[in-house]
N, C-alpha and C positions, 0 to 999 in steps of 0.2 A: 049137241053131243061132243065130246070133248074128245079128239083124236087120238091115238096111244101109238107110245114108240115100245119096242124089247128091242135086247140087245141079243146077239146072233149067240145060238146056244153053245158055239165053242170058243166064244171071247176068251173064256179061262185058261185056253189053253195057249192063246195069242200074249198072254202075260210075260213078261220077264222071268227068268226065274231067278227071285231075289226073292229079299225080304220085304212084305209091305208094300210089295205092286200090284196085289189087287184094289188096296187101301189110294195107294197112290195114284190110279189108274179113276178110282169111284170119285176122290177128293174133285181130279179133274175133270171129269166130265161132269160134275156139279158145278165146277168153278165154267164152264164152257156155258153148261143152261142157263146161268146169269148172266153173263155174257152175250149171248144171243137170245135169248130173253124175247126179242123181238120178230124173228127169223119169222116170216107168214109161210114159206112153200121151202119143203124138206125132201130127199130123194134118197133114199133107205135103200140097199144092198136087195131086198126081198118084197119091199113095201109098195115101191114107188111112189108117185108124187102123195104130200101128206100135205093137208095146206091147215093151217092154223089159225085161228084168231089173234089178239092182243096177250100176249103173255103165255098164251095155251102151249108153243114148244116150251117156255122153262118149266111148266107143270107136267107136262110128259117126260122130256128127259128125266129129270128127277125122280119122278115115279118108279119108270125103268131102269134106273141106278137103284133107287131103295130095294125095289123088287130083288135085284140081284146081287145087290153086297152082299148077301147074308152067304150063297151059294161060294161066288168069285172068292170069300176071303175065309173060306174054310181053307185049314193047312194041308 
């Protein structure tokens, strides 16, 4: 079973208020899950310890960024 992250339901408000930082904010925590890619054991604000297999955090994060672009980058 494949481990799942969310992002905290008031991140949008932790945003900047600018142009294009929910965008910018998604880009990089995409750009982060490649990056870490590899990470086995995660510790989440609400979750606690999340432990992973080979590649399973860059397929969660990403998950939970797509999930919540859509929300985050309404104006």
């Amino acid at each position: 079973m494949q481990p799942n992250l969310g992002l905290h339901p008031t991140t949008k408000k932790a945003l900047k208020d600018e142009p294009n930082a929910a965008k910018h904010y998604c880009d990089w925590a995409v750009e982060l899950a490649h990056e870490w890619r590899d990470v086995r054991h995660f510790c989440g604000a609400h979750s606690g310890l999340v432990v992973f297999k080979e590649s399973q955090f860059e397929t969660a994060l990403i998950s939970a960024i797509d999930l919540a672009r859509p929300e985050l980058e309404k104006a």
